[in-house]
C-alpha positions in Angstrom: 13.2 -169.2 -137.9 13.2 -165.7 -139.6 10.1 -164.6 -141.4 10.4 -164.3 -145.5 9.7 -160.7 -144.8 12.1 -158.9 -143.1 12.9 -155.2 -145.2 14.8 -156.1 -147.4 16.1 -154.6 -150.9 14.6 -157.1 -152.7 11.7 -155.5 -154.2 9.6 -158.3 -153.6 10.0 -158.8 -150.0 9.8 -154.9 -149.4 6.6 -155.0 -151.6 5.2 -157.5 -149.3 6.5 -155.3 -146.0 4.4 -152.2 -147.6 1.2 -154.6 -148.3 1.1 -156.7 -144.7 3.7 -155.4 -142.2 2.1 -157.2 -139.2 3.4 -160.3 -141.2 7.1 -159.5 -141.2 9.7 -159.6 -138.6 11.2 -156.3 -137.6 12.8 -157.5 -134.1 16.4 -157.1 -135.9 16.1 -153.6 -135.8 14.2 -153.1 -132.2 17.1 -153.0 -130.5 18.7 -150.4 -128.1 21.3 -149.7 -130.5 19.0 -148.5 -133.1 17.3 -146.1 -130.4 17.3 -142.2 -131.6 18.1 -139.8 -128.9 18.8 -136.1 -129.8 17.1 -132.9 -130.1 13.7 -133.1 -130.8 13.7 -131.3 -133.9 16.3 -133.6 -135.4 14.6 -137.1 -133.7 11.3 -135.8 -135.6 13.0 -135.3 -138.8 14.5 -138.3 -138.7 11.2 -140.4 -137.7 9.4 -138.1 -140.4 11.6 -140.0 -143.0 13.2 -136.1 -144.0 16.5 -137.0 -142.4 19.0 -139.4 -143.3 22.3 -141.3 -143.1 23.9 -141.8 -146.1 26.7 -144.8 -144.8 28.2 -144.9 -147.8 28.9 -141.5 -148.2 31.1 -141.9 -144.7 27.9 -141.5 -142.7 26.8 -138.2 -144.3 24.2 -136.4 -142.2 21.4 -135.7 -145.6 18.4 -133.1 -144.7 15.6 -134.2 -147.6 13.1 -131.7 -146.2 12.4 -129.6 -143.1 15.5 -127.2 -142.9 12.4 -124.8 -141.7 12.3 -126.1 -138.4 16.1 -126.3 -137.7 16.0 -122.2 -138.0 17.1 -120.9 -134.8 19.1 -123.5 -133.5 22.5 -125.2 -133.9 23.4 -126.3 -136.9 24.0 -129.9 -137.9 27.1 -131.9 -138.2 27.7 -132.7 -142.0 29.1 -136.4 -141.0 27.8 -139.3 -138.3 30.7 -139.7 -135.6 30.5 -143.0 -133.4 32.2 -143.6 -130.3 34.3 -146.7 -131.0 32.4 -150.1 -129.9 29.5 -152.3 -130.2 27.0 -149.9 -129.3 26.1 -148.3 -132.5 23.5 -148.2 -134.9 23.6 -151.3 -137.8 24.5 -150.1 -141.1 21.8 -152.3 -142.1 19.0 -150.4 -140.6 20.8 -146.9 -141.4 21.1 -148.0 -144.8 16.7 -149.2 -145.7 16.1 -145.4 -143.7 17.9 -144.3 -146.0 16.5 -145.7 -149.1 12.8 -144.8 -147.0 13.8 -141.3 -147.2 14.9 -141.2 -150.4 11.8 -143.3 -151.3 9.5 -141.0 -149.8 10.9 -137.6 -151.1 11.7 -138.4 -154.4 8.7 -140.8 -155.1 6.7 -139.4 -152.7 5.9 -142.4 -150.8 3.5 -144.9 -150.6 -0.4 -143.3 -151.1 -1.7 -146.0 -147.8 0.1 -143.3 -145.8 -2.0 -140.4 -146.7 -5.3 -142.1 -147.5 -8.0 -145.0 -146.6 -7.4 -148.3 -148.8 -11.3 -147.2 -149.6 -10.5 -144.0 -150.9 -7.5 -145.5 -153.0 -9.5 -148.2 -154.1 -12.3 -146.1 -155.4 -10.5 -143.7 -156.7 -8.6 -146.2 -158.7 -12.0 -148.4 -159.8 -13.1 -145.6 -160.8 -10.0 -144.3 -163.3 -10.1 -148.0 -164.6 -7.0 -149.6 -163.1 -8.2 -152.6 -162.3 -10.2 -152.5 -165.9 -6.5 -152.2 -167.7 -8.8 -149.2 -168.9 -7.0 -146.4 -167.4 -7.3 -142.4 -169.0 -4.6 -140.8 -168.3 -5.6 -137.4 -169.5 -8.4 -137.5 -167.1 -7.7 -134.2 -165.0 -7.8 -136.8 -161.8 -4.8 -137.8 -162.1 -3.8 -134.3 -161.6 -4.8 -134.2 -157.5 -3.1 -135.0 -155.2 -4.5 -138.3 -154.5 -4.2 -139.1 -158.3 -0.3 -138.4 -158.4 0.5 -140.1 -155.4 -1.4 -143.2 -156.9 0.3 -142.6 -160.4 3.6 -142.9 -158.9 3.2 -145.9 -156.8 1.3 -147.8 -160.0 4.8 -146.9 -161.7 7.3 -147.7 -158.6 5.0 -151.6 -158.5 5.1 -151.8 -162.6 9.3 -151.4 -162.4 9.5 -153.8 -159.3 7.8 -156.3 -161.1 9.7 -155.8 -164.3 13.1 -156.1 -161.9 11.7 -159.6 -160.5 10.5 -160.8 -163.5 14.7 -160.1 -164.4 
């Protein structure tokens, strides 16, 4: 039987991937088919979350961030091509990278990434989040850390709202 967890895009079940991803069930996507093999520079993109396949767009090749390290060598296709078969990557798995990348450049991600849950949970005790006492003119919010946290407290308050719907 299949965990609850698998990614999914209900915000829910990817809320719960983010919070306790030991729990969920990832084998659908370790297979060989969804193996990356390529030139370095593009593999790390890639893994990096700053490249991305757009399968709706007919497999568009989409470069979010890091066209400094592709200087000096070929450029990239503009489109995925497949040899025809079975042994392809899922549109499934193509499809939650991309929403990742789009996740982590336009939202900038999720602030466990960069910091400690310590540092996040002090940071946020002491901005009175958990006191439903929260300043946002404090100049905190301003950092780094407090905009990283800002925009997740945001991306949780709409997925909650969506469920609640």
């Amino acid at each position: 039987m299949r965990s609850l967890c698998q990614l999914s895009e209900d915000p829910w079940l990817e809320r719960t991937y983010h919070d306790y991803p030991d729990s969920c069930d990832l084998s659908e996507f370790m297979v060989v088919t969804n193996t990356i093999s390529g030139r370095r520079d593009v593999v790390a993109l890639f893994c990096e979350n700053k490249l991305g396949v757009d399968v709706d767009a007919n497999y568009r090749i989409v470069l979010f961030d890091g066209s400094e390290s592709m200087k000096g060598h070929a450029p990239l296709k503009s489109h995925l091509t497949f040899v025809d078969g079975h042994d392809r990557p899922s549109d499934r798995f193509l499809r939650l990278h991309f929403q990742r990348c789009l996740t982590v450049s336009v939202c900038g991600g999720n602030p466990t990434e960069d910091y400690k849950d310590q540092e996040i949970d002090l940071f946020m005790e002491e901005l009175g989040v958990y006191d439903d006492e929260m300043d946002t003119t404090d100049p905190r919010w301003m950092t780094p850390l407090g905009i990283e946290v800002y925009a997740y407290l945001i991306r949780q308050k709409l997925a909650e709202r969506e469920v609640e719907n």
